[in-house]
N, C-alpha and C positions, 0 to 999 in steps of 0.2 A: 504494500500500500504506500500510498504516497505519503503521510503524515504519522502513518508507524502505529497509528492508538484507532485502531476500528472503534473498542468498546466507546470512547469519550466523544468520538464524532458520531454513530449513530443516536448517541443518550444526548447531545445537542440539537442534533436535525430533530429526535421524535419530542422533545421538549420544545421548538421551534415551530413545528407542524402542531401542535396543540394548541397555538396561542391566536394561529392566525383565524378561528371563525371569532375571537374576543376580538380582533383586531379588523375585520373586516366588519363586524358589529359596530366597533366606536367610528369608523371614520365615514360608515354610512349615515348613522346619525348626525355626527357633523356636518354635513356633505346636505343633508336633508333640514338642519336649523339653519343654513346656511341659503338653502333656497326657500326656505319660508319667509325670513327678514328679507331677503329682495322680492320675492309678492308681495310680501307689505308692504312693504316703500312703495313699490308700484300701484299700488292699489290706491293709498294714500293722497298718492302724486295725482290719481284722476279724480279720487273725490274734490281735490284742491281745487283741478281746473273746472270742474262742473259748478264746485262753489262762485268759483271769479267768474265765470258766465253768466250764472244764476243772478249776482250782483250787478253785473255792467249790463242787463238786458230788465232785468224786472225789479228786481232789490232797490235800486236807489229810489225809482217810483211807490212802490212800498213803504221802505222807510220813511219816506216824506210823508206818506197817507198817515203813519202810524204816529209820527212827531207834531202833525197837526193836531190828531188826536187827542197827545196828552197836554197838548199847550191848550187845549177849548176845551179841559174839563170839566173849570167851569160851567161852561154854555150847557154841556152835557147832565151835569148835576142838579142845575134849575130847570130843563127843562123834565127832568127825573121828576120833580119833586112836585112841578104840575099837573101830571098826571095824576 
């Protein structure tokens, strides 16, 4: 043989071959939260753009409806209160 000690090199390989379904376990895992945080992000990123659409297309017309709203209270409260 080439390195003289059969016994100490097969009792390495078969200890070395045991380790790898633990080791193919953690780095699939990894590999798998690793592409979960990038869905996320991305997912994220479109909720973002649909919010800044939402806003520049309808929302600013809304918010104004709804700040008008709470400046005429008033108006709202009195005329509550005649009925």
């Amino acid at each position: 043989m080439l390195f003289q000690d059969s016994h100490h090199i097969f009792l390495y390989l078969f200890g070395d071959i045991a380790f790898v379904p633990i080791e193919v376990l953690l780095v699939s895992l990894i590999i798998h939260k690793m592409l979960e945080v990038k869905e996320k992000k991305a997912i994220l990123e479109k909720l973002s753009m649909l919010v800044g659409v939402f806003f520049s297309e309808i929302g600013q017309e809304s918010i104004s409806f709804i700040r008008r709203g709470i400046f005429n209270t008033g108006k709202c409260f009195q005329i509550i209160r005649k009925r």
